[in-house]
N, C-alpha and C positions, 0 to 999 in steps of 0.2 A: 551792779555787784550781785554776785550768786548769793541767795543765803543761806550759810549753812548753819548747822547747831552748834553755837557759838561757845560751849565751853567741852567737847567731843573730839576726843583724838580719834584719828582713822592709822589704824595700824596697818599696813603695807604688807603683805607675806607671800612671796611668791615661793612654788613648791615644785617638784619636783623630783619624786622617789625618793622624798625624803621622811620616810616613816619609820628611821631608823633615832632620826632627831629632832622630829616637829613636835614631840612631846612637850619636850623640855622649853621650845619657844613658846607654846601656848601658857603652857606653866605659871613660864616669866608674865607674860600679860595678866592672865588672870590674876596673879598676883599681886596687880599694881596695886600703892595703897593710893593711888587718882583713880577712880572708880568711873570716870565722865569716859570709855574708850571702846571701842567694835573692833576684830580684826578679819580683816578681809585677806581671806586664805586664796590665793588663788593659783589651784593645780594645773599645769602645765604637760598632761598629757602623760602623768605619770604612771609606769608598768609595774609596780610594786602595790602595795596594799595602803598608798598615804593616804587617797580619797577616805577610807574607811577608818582609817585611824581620826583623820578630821571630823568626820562625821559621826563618832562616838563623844567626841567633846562637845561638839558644836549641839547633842541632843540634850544637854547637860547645862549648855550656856548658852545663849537664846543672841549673845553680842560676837558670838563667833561666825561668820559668813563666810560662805564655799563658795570659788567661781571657779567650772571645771570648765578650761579649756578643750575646743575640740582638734586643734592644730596646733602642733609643738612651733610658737615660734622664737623663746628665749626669755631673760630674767626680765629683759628692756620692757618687752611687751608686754611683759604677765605687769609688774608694775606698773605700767601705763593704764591697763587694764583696772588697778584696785584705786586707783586714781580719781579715775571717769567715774566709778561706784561708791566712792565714798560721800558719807552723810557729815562728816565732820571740817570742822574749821581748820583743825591743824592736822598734818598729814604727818606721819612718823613710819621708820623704816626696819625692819626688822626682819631680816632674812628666816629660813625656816630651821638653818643646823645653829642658828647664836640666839644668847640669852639677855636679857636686862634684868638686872637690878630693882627687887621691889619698888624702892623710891623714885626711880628713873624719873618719868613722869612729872609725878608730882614736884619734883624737885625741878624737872626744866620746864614745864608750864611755869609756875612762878618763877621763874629768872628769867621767861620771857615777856610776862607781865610786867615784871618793877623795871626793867629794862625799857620797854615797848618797843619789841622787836621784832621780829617776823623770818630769824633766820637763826637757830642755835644748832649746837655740837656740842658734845660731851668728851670725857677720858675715856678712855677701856681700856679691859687686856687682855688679850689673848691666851689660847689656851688648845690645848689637842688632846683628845680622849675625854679626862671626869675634867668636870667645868671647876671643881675646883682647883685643879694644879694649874696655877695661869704662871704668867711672864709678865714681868715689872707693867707699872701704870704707863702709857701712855698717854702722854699730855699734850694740850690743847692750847696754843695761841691765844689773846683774849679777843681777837679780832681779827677778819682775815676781808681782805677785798681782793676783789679782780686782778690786781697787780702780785698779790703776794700767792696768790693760789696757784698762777701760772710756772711756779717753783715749786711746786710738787702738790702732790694730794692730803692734806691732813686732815682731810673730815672724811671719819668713819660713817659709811652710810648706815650702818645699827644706829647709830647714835644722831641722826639729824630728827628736826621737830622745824615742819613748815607751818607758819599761819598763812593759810590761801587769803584772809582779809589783805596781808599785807605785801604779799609775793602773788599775784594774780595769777600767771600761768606759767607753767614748768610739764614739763615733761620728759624722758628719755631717750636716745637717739638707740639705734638697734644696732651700737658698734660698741667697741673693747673699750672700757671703765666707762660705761653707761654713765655711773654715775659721778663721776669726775667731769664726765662731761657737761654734765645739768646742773653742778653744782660753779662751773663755769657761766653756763650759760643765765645762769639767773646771777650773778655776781657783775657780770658786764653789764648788764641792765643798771646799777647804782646802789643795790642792794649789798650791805656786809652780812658777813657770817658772824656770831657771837659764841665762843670756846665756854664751855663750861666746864673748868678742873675738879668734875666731882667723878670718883670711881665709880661707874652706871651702865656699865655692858662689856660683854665678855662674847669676842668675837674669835670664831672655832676655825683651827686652823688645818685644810684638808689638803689633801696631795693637789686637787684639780682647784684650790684657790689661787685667783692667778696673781698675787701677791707673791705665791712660792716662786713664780716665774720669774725671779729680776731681769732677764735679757727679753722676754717677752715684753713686760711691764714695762722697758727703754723703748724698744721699737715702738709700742704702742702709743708712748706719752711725746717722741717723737711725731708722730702720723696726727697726733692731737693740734700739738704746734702748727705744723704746717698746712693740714688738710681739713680740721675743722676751725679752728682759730682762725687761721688764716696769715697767720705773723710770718714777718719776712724770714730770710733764710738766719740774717744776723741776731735777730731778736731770736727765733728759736734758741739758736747755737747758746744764749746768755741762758736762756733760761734752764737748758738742757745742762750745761754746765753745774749751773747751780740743782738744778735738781738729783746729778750725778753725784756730788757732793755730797747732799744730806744723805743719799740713797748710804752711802759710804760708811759717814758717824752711825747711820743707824744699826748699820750690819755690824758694827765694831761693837758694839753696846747689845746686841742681839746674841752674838754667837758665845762668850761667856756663859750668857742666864741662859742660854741649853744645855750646854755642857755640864753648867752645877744640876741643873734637874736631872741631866741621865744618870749622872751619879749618885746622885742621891737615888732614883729609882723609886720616883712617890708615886706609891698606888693609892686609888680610892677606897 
């Protein structure tokens, strides 16, 4: 068994001309009130000014880490990337345009302690523009295995907290919802996910996120079933079904709470 420093979150960041918003993610970290954490920034070949933006924080905060990539090869790889370089025990995921929640942290290391568990997920909410105008909580399961995930995606990747003592190896594959797919792949191994319903991340909602995409997001979770799963044609069809379904309640519950924000028309 590796050993790492056993009470050290490794924050995950992978980046990408994004110096319009990696402010506000590093923000969120430094901010945590769990003080045990490093984030490992790592640019992806980016033509904007983020390296420089990074490197103005990172001379300020000595737990902030830069890996400049010299070959753009995608989010899969930059993440696999902050992975192989992290010093810490538990690995957590936070993209460079979303935020967390001072308490995040703190609050899901201890629920995975008094637990003893090695796989958690949080609530967020979503948000486009000031981080504070979000869209209702999203909630969280209190347990999700192999069987249930295959029915759509509910773990926000802002929001997962891996213990490598307890989940030994994971990784990314360099195809469409990377991480739907690792959060697979490490669930058919015997390992469950554990939902934490506490409001702890607020994930930004951009034109190129491909959640906007729902007929893309089919095809893709489709090609998941069949071509990395590997589930028969019948087993997809159930699962796809049901996944179509929620896809459905969700949008019906979604389309309302936009409608009341552009009316209202809340600025920061």
């Amino acid at each position: 068994m590796v050993n790492y420093n056993n009470t050290l979150v490794s924050v995950i960041t992978p980046a990408y001309n994004s110096a319009a918003y990696i402010i506000e993610a590093m923000e969120s970290v430094i901010s945590q009130t769990y003080l045990q954490w490093e984030m490992i920034i790592i640019d992806d070949c980016s033509t904007d000014n983020t390296v420089e933006v990074v490197r103005q924080y990172q001379n300020k905060n000595s737990k902030i880490r830069l890996i400049k990539l010299e070959v753009n090869q995608g989010v899969a790889n930059a993440r696999n990337v902050g992975i192989q370089n992290a010093f810490g025990r538990f690995i957590a995921f936070l993209d460079s345009d979303d935020v967390w929640h001072k308490e995040k942290l703190g609050y899901q290391i201890a629920f995975m302690s008094k637990k003893n568990i090695g796989f958690s997920f949080t609530a967020y909410r979503q948000f486009s523009g000031c981080v504070n105008n979000c869209g209702g909580l999203i909630k969280v399961p209190d347990i999700v295995d192999y069987t249930k995930l295959l029915h759509g995606n509910v773990i926000g990747c802002l929001t997962v907290v891996i213990d490598r003592q307890k989940v030994s190896f994971f990784y990314m594959r360099k195809e469409k919802h990377e991480d739907y797919i690792m959060w697979l792949s490490i669930l058919k191994q015997g390992v469950k996910a554990y939902g934490l319903n506490e409001d702890l991340a607020r994930y930004r909602l951009l034109n190129t996120s491909l959640s906007s995409n729902k007929k893309k997001s089919a095809v893709w979770t489709w090609y998941i079933y069949r071509n990395i799963e590997g589930l028969s044609f019948l087993k997809s069809m159930d699962c796809f079904l049901y996944y179509s379904f929620k896809g459905l309640k969700d949008t019906s519950k979604l389309v309302p709470n936009l409608l009341w924000k552009k009316i209202k028309n809340i600025n920061c």
